[in-house]
GUMILUM-667646 format. One record per residue (C-alpha): residue in one letter; x, y, z. Coordinates in steps of 0.25 Angstrom, whole numbers, plus 5000, padded with zeros to 4 digits. Last residue first. Example, Ala and Ser with C-alpha at 12.3 -4.5 7.8 and 13.67 -1.06 7.14 Angstrom:
BEGIN
s505549965029/a504949825031/
//
This chain:
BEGIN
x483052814788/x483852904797/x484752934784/x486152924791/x485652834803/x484552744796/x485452744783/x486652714791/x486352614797/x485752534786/x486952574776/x487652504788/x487052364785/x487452384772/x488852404774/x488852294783/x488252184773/x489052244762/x490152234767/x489952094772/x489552064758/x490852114752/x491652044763/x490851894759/x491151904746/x492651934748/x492651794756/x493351694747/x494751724755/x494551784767/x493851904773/x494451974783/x494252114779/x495752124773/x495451974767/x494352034759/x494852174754/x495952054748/x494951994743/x494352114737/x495752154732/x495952004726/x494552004720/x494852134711/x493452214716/x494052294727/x493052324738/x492552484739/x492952614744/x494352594738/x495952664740/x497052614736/x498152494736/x497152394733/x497252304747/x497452414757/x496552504749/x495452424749/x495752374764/x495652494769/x494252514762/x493752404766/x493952434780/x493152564780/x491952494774/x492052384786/x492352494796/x491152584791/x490252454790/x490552394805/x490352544810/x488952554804/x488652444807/x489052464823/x488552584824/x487152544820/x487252424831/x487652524841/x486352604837/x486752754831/x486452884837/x486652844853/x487752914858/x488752784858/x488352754844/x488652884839/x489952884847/x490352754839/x489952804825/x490852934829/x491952844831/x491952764819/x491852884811/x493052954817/x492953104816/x492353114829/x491253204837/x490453104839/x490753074852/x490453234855/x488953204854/x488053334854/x488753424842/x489053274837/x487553224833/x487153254819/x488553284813/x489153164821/x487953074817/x487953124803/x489453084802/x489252944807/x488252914793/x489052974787/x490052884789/x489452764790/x488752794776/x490152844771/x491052714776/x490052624769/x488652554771/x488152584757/x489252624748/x490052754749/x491252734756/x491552574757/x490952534742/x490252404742/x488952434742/x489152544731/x489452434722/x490552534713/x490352534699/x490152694701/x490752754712/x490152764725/x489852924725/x488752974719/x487452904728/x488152884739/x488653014740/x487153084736/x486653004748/x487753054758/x487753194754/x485953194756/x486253124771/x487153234773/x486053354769/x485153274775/x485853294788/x486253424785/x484753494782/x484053414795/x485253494805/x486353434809/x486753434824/x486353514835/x487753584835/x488353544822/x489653424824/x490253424810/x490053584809/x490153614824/x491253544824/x492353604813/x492853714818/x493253664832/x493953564822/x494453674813/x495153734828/x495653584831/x496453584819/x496853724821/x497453684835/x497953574829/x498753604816/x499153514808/x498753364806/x497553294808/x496253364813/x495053304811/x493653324804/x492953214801/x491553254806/x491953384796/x491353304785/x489953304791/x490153464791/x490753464776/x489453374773/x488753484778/x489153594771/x490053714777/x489653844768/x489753974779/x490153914793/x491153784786/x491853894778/x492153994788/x492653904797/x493653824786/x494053964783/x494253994797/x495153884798/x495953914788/x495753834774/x496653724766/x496153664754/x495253784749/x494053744743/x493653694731/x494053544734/x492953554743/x492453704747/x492653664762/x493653554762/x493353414761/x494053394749/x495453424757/x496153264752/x497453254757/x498153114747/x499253054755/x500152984746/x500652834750/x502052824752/x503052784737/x502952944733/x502153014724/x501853154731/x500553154738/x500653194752/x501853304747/x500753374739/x499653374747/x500453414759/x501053524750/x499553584745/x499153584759/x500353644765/x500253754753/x498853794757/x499053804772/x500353914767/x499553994758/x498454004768/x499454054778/x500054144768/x498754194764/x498254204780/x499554274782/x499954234797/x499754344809/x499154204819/x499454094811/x498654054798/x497653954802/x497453804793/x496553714789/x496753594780/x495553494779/x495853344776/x495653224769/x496653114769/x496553014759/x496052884759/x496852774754/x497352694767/x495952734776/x495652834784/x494852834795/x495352934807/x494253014804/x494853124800/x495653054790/x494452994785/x493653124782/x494353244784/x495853284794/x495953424797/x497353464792/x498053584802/x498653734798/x499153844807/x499553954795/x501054024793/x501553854792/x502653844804/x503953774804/x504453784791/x503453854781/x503553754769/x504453644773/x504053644785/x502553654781/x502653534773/x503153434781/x502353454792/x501153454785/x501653294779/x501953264793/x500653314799/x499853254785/x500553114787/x500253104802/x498753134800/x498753024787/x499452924798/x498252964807/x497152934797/x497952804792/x497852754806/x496752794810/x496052734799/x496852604800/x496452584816/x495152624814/x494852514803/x495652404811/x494752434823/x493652424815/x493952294812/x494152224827/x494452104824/x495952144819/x496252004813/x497351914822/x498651964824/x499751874826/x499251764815/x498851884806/x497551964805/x497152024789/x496452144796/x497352184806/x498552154796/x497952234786/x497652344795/x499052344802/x499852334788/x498952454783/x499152534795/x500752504794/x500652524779/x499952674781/x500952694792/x502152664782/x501652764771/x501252874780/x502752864787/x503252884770/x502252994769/x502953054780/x504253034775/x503753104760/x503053204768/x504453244774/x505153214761/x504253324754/x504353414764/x505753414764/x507153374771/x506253304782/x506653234794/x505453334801/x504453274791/x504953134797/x504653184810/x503253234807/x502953104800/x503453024813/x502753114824/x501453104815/x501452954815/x501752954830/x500753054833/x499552984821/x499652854830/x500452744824/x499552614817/x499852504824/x500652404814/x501952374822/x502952464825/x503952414816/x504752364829/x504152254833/x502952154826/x503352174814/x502252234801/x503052374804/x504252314798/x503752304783/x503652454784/x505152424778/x504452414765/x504052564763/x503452574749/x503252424749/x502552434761/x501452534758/x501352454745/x501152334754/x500052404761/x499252454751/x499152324740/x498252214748/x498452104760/x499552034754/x500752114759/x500052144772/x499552024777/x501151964774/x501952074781/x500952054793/x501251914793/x502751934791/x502752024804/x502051964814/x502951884822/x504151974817/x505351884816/x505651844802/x504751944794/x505452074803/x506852004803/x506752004788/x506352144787/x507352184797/x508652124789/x508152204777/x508552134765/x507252074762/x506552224764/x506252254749/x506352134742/x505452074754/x504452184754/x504252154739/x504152014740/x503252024749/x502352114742/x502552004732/x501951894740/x500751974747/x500552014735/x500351874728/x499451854741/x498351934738/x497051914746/x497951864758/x498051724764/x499151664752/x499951794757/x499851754771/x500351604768/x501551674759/x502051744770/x501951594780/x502951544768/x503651654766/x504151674779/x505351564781/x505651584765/x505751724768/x506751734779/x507651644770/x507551714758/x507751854768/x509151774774/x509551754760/x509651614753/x508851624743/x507451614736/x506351654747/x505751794741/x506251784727/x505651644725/x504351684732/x504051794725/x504251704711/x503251614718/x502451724721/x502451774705/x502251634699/x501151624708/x500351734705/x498751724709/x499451674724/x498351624732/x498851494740/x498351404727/x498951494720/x500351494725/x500051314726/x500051304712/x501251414710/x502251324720/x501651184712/x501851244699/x503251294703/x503551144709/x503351134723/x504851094730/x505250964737/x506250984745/x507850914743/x508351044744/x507651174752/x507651304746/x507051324732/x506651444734/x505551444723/x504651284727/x505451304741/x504451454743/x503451394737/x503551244747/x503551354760/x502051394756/x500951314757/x501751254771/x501851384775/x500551384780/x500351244787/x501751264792/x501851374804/x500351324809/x500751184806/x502051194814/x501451264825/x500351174826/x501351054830/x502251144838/x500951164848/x500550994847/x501950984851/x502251064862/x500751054868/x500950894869/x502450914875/x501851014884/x500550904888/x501250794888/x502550834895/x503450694894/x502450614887/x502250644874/x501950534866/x500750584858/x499750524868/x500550584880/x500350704876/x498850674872/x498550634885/x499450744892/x498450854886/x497150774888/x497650764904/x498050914901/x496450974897/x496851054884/x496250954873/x496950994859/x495751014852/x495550934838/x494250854844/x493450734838/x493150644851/x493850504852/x494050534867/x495550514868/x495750484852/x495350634848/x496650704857/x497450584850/x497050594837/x497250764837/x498550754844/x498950644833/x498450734822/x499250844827/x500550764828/x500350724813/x500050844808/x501350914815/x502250814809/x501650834797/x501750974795/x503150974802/x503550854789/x502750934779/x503351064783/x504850974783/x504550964767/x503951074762/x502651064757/x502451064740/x503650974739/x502850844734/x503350764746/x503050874756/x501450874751/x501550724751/x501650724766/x500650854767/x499750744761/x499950634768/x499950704781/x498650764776/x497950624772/x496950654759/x498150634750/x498250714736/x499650754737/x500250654729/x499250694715/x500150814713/x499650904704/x498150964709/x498650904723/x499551034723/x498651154728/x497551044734/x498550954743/x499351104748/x497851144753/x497751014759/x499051004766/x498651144772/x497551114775/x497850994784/x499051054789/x498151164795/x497051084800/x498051004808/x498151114817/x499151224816/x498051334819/x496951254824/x495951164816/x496551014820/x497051024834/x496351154838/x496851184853/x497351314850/x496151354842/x495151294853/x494751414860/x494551514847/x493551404843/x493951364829/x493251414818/x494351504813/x495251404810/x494251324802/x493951444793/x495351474793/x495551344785/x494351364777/x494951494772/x496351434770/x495751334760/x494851414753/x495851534752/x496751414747/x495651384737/x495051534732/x494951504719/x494951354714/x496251284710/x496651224722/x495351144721/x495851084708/x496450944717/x494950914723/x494250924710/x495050834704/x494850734716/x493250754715/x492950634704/x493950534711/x493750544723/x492250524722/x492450424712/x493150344721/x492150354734/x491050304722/x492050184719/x492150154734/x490650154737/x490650164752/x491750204761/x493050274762/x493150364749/x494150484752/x494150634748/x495450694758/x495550804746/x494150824746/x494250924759/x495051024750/x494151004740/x492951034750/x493751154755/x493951224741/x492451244740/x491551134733/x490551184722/x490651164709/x491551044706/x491350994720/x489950984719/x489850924705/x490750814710/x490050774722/x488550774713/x489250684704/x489750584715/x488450584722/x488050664734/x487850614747/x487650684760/x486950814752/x487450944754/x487151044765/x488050994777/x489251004766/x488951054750/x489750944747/x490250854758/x491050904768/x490050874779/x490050724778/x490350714791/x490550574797/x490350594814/x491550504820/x491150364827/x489950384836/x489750354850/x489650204854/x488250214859/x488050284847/x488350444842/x487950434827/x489150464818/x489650344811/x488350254809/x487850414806/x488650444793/x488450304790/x486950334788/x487050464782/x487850404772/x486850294769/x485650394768/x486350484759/x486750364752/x485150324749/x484850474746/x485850474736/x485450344729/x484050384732/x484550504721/x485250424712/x484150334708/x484850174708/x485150114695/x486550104698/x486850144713/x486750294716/x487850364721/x488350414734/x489650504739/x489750544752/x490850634758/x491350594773/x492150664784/x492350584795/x492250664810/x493550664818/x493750574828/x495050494828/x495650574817/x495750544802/x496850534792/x496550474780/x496150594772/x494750544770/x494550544785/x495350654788/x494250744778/x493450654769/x493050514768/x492050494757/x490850394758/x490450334744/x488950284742/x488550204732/x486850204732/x485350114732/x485949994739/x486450064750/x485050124751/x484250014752/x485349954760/x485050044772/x485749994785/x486749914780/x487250034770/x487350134783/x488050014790/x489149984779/x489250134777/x489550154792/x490650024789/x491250094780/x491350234786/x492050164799/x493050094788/x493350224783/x493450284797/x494350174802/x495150204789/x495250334794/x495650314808/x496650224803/x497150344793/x497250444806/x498050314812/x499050314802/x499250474801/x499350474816/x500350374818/x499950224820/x500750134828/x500850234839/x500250184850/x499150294851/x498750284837/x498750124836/x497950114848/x497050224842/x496850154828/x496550024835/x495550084846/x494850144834/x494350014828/x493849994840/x493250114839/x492550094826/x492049964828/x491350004842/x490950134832/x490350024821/x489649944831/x488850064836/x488450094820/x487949964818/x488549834813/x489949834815/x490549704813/x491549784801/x492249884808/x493549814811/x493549754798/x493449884792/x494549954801/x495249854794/x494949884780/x494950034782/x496550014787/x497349954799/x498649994801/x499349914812/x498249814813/x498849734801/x500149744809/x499649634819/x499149694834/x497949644837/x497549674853/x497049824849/x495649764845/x495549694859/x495449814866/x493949804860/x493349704869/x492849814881/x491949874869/x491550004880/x492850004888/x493549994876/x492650104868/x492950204882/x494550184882/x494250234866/x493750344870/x494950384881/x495850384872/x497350394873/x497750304883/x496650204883/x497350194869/x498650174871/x498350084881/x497649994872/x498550004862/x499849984870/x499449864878/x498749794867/x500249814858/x500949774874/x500149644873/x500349574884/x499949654895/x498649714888/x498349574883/x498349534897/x497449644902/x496349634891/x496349494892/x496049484907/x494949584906/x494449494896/x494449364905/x493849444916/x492649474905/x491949604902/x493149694901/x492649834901/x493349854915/x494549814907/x494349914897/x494150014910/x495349984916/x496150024903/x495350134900/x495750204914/x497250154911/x497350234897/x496650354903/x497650344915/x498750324906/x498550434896/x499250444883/x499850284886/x501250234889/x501050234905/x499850144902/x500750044896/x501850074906/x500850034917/x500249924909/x501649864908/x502149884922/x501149764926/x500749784941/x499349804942/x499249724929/x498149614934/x497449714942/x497149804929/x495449794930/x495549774947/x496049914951/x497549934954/x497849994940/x496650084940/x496950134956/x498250164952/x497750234939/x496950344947/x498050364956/x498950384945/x498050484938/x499050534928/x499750424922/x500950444916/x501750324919/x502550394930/x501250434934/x500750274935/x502050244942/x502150344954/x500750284955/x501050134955/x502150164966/x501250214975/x501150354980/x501350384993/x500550485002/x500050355010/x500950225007/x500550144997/x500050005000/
//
């Protein structure tokens, strides 16, 4: 007897030999069942051996329990002790799955069926699975069958004789012969029918590829003809009636469970299409209708059961059709778009956890060796293997995936697979979530062979695993084109130049004669940049192929390459910088205006890092002024001060544009701005105060040279329109005012003389041809017009507004603001100004119609002919100037008694109106979601054409690359033009019972 405190020798033992509950298995191996073996070392190391020796031992004593004879109890033990094969099995399996433990202690007699162990049981195959099946009578025989059948490909599993390719085939066979004997039953059951038609059942998905998990449901296609002289249509109805049948033997939940749910769901036309179709009615299907997927999902297209021939002609007929998928428009944007689809329907909690659809899951590989199967099948008839592994095996083989990715790619497969089978196995449920409770943790460690630190070595791998295919399933299109041009590594494999330009245009590329000469130039060498580039153009060429316009995307980079490549920076920037290369990427394939910007300038290329470029936040206006009013200062001249300044302009403006499109676009560090006003606000402030800071410069610049110090007259530059709302886009120009003051005892000619010549010479430098952007100053809305005077004193501008001010000068004032120049006399126009835009005891009857009469005559004459008014941003039903003015006569109407409304910004006075009651939070809310959406189009018109539109591009590459701006993908310009319209009607709606109180 064990002493009290002390642990007994058996203890110490069992948790040297990994048990866990040691107390627990003491009182198991000193019970009656294992009383015969108390002492025999061998069953303790036996169970020491296995995934989890307390399950293994639990299921142990309780298959002797089931024992319903002594004498069978007896045989069980001996056997086990004597036949170390048994010993393993067995074990091994009470070890890993707690399911199966269940079935033994429910069919007591079925451990005999791992006692053979003859070399013919090594690999068994459809026709032994058959055998093994082939006393089952009903449906509830058929799953004892089944998981005794089970027991044998498990027991193999875990003990190592088979490795997971070999027994993801088993599994399949055993589904093959399952399917079989379903059919066999269904046919019993309704001869009539059986009698009346062919049927052929098609294995698709793992089970056609060979290569099936323990639970997983069985994709099937059925194909049925009528029997000679039989009517074709109760031929149809007859195997509709038999596949429905077998469907259910399989499915249906019985006192023994079910087996797998069949899921014939990828048939045609899916859920809504007829169970069985005939072989003609298949054909015409997929030679009209299918999408990219289902080709994609035919190439795994195998007959397992029924009428053989007619499973032959099935494959027969649709293989061509398979292997000219990679023809049709649109097919890796198919591909990639279904891929993300599935990505994005995984619950946010589970994503890390996601085995098979996560990122680096087996998913990935799968599509990717698909994809790379429907490029090159077309030619090569050995790449056209429903089994992944022995597809990506042949992919390597044939040069078109590089050697030792294929090796990682399959390495990481296989250990994920094995994870998957062996987190399925325990309780035969179909999951593909890594469990996070650390019993289920250190049972799958230990499963796998790791036994020192289960659960960190178990994490260690499965985490490396992913990382491999997260950092290979991309490249792995892409690394074989720059081999195929390079020609770098000996004794590979390469893709021949047809196979290189097949697979450029399957990924996007309208040119690939030009990218593939890109990509000679760019990673041809020995240079340290050749080098660089090859590591990087891979994942660069990825993010190109996910663009609207990756042929640009590849030249631009060319182009900054040629130009920075020698620049040890540059090099250091795309190397090291987390974010950098990604950022580049969106931004050269993303549309016209930002890479000019870059080109211009191409060091700016360093603003895209992470550290010392300074990032891509838009600068305040008092840093960007300090910096141009410096540069000014450097200045030998006017013209070279404005020239710097323009050139500080230039590389804000790509800054800006680089943050927006990669806000828009998102990257892996930084997902999607979500919040897409946000992103308007920031650009429009941006571009408004970099347009302040150019005009300060530019002023500076010009009165120096011309007066020195000090001009004879105050003079300051009122911002109009867009620039005085802090909403200006990349084309527009800047409207302003010009006011100016002559000095105390200053010639008012001279004065006037000198404000007029400022003007004139700002206009003048901000234009000149140069490589920055000119800055067009637009002073239309001056009193008189273009008429007028450009540049007035202030008590002109006071005269003028008291004697012959219009309305629509008053409603234009709102946008008022003063941006560069004087401020005293800025804020003095201002005090000017309010009582005009902001009447005391608002507008009277006659303005208001008066508006409403301007804004009906606008729509009607100004959308330009040939245009779909619908769709234009500025004028068209539901766009920027229904909102506006829609806002406007709120603030006329209503800012004399609410000051919140007193603001140029339109957002912001749409805000103050709903916060003092004029319009409904849901009115609001419309009308800001339209002006937002109207204003974003416009940016990205300009960013993706190069200048300026108020309406959607109609080249299909611009609109698509409008598209992928306003986070549409690929195949989806139809559905943003109908979601513009949708809300741009909605805020017609709005605005017409607010605007014209209908």
């Amino acid at each position: 007897m064990t002493a009290p405190g002390r642990r007994s020798s058996t203890f110490t033992r069992l948790l040297r030999h990994g048990f866990t509950d040691a107390s627990g298995a003491e009182r198991l191996l000193e019970g009656p069942e294992l009383a015969p073996l108390r002492d025999d070392p061998v069953l303790l190391e036996a169970l020491g051996g296995t995934a989890d020796p307390d399950l293994a031992l639990r299921g142990l004593v309780r298959l002797l329990e089931a024992q319903p004879t002594p004498t069978d109890q007896r045989e069980l033990l001996d056997t086990l002790i004597a036949a170390k094969p048994l010993r393993d099995r067995l074990l091994g399996v009470l070890g890993c799955s707690a399911a199966l433990g269940d079935h033994l202690a429910r069919h007591a007699g079925d451990w005999r069926a791992l006692v053979t162990y003859e070399p013919r049981d090594l690999h068994p195959g459809v026709a032994e699975f058959e055998r093994g099946l082939a006393e089952a009578g009903d449906p509830v025989a058929l799953r004892v069958a089944y998981r005794r059948c089970l027991l044998s490909i498990a027991a193999r599993d875990v003990c190592g004789t088979t490795d997971v390719a070999e027994t993801a085939a088993e599994l399949a066979d055993l589904a093959t012969a399952t399917l079989r004997a379903a059919l066999r039953l269904a046919r019993a059951a309704a001869p009539e029918d059986d009698a009346l038609c062919r049927l052929a059942v098609i294995a698709m998905g793992k089970c056609g590829g060979h290569e099936l998990n323990y639970v997983s449901d069985v994709d099937v296609i059925f194909v049925g003809e009528a029997v000679k002289g039989a009517d074709d249509a109760k031929a149809l109805r007859a195997a509709t009636r038999l596949a429905s049948h077998m469907m259910r033997i399989c499915s249906e939940t019985t006192v023994e469970g079910s087996i797998w749910p069949v899921d014939a769901n990828l048939r045609p036309e899916g859920r809504n299409g007829p169970l069985v179709r005939s072989l003609s009615s298949h054909v015409a299907y997929y030679q009209r209708w299918a999408k990219t997927w289902e080709f994609q999902a035919l190439l795994k297209a195998r007959p397992v059961a029924g009428d053989a021939e007619l499973g032959g002609q099935y494959v027969a007929a649709l293989a061509p059709l398979v292997w000219q998928a990679a023809e049709r428009e649109n097919f890796v944007a198919d591909v990639q778009k279904m891929r993300r689809r599935v990505v994005e329907n995984i619950p946010v909690s589970e994503v890390e956890r996601e085995l098979k659809l996560g990122p680096g899951g087996l998913r990935d590989v799968e599509f990717a060796v698909q994809l790379l199967q429907l490029v090159h099948g077309r030619t090569d008839v050995s790449l056209r293997s429903g089994s992944t592994l022995d597809a990506l095996q042949a992919l390597a083989a044939g040069g078109y995936v590089g050697r030792v990715d294929a090796v990682q790619l399959d390495d990481a497969y296989r250990f994920l697979r094995s994870l998957e089978h062996r987190i399925q196995l325990y309780r035969l449920r179909r999951t593909h979530l890594v469990p996070e409770d650390e019993a289920d943790l250190r049972r799958l460690g230990r499963s796998l062979g790791l036994r020192s630190d289960p659960i960190t070595e178990l994490t260690r791998e499965w985490k490396r695993h992913t990382g491999v295919v997260r950092r290979l399933h991309e490249k792995l299109f892409y690394r074989p084109l720059l081999d195929a041009v390079a020609q770098l590594a000996p004794g590979e494999v390469r893709l021949s130049p047809e196979a290189a330009r097949e697979r450029l245009v399957a990924l996007g590329y309208t040119d690939p004669a030009a990218a593939l000469r890109h990509l000679e130039a760019l990673a041809s060498g020995v240079t340290r940049k050749a080098a660089i580039q090859r590591t990087l153009l891979p994942v660069l060429l990825g993010w190109f192929a996910d663009s609207a316009d990756p042929d640009a995307g590849l030249l631009n980079f060319r182009k900054v390459s040629d130009a920075l490549g020698k620049t040890p920076w540059y090099l250091r920037l795309l190397r090291d910088e987390g974010a950098a290369a990604e950022n580049l990427a969106r931004v050269l394939s993303a549309g016209r205006l930002a890479p000019d910007l870059l080109m211009r300038a191409p060091e700016a290329v360093a603003l895209l890092g992470d550290g010392d470029g300074g990032g891509l936040a838009p600068r305040g206006r008092a840093q960007l002024e300090q910096e141009m009013l410096a540069a000014v200062g450097r200045a030998e001249s006017a013209e070279q001060g404005v020239a710097a300044a323009r050139g500080v302009r230039r590389r804000e403006l790509f800054r800006t544009a680089a943050g927006d499109i990669v806000g828009s676009y998102g990257t892996e560090a930084q997902p999607v701005e979500a919040d897409q006003g946000a992103l308007v606000d920031r650009v429009g402030g941006a571009v408004s105060d970099l347009t302040a800071a150019t005009l300060a410069g530019t002023l500076r610049a010009v009165v120096r040279e011309g007066w020195g110090d000090t001009l004879p007259t105050r003079f300051a530059i009122i911002g109009m329109g867009r620039f005085g709302g802090h909403e200006l886009g990349y084309g527009s120009d800047a409207d302003v005012l010009f006011v100016h003051e002559p000095w105390d005892g200053a010639d008012e000619r001279e004065a006037a003389e000198a404000a007029g010549r400022v003007v004139a010479e700002m206009r003048r430098l901000l234009q000149v041809p140069s490589g920055d952007p000119p800055l067009l100053i637009d002073a239309d809305l001056r009193p008189e017009g273009r008429n007028g005077p450009l540049v007035r004193t202030l008590k002109s501008y006071e005269a003028y507004y008291r004697r012959w001010s219009q309305v629509w000068e008053s409603q234009a004032l709102l946008r008022a603001e003063l941006v560069a120049g004087d401020e005293e006399l800025g804020r003095r126009f201002v005090e000017l100004i309010d009582p005009l835009r902001y009447p005391r005891g608002g507008l009277g009857d006659d303005a208001v119609r008066e508006i409403r009469r301007l804004k009906a005559r606008m729509e009607s004459e100004r959308v330009p002919r040939g245009t779909d008014p619908k769709l234009h941003t500025k004028l068209g039903p539901g766009g920027l100037s229904d909102v506006e003015w829609t806002v406007q006569l709120m603030q006329m109407r209503h800012g004399a008694r609410e000051a919140s409304l007193r603001t140029p910004r339109t957002r912001q006075a749409l805000a103050a109106a709903r916060g003092a009651g004029l319009v409904s939070e849901e009115d609001a809310a419309t009308l800001d979601e339209a002006w937002v959406l109207a204003t974003r189009v416009r940016n990205a018109v300009m960013l993706v054409r190069g200048r300026a539109g108020d309406t959607f591009p109609t080249e299909s590459r611009e609109l698509a690359a409008v598209g992928r701006y306003l986070g549409y993908g690929p195949g989806h310009v139809g559905d943003m033009l109908d979601a513009y319209r949708r809300t741009a009607r909605r805020a017609r709606g709005v605005m017409e019972a607010l605007f014209y109180d209908t």
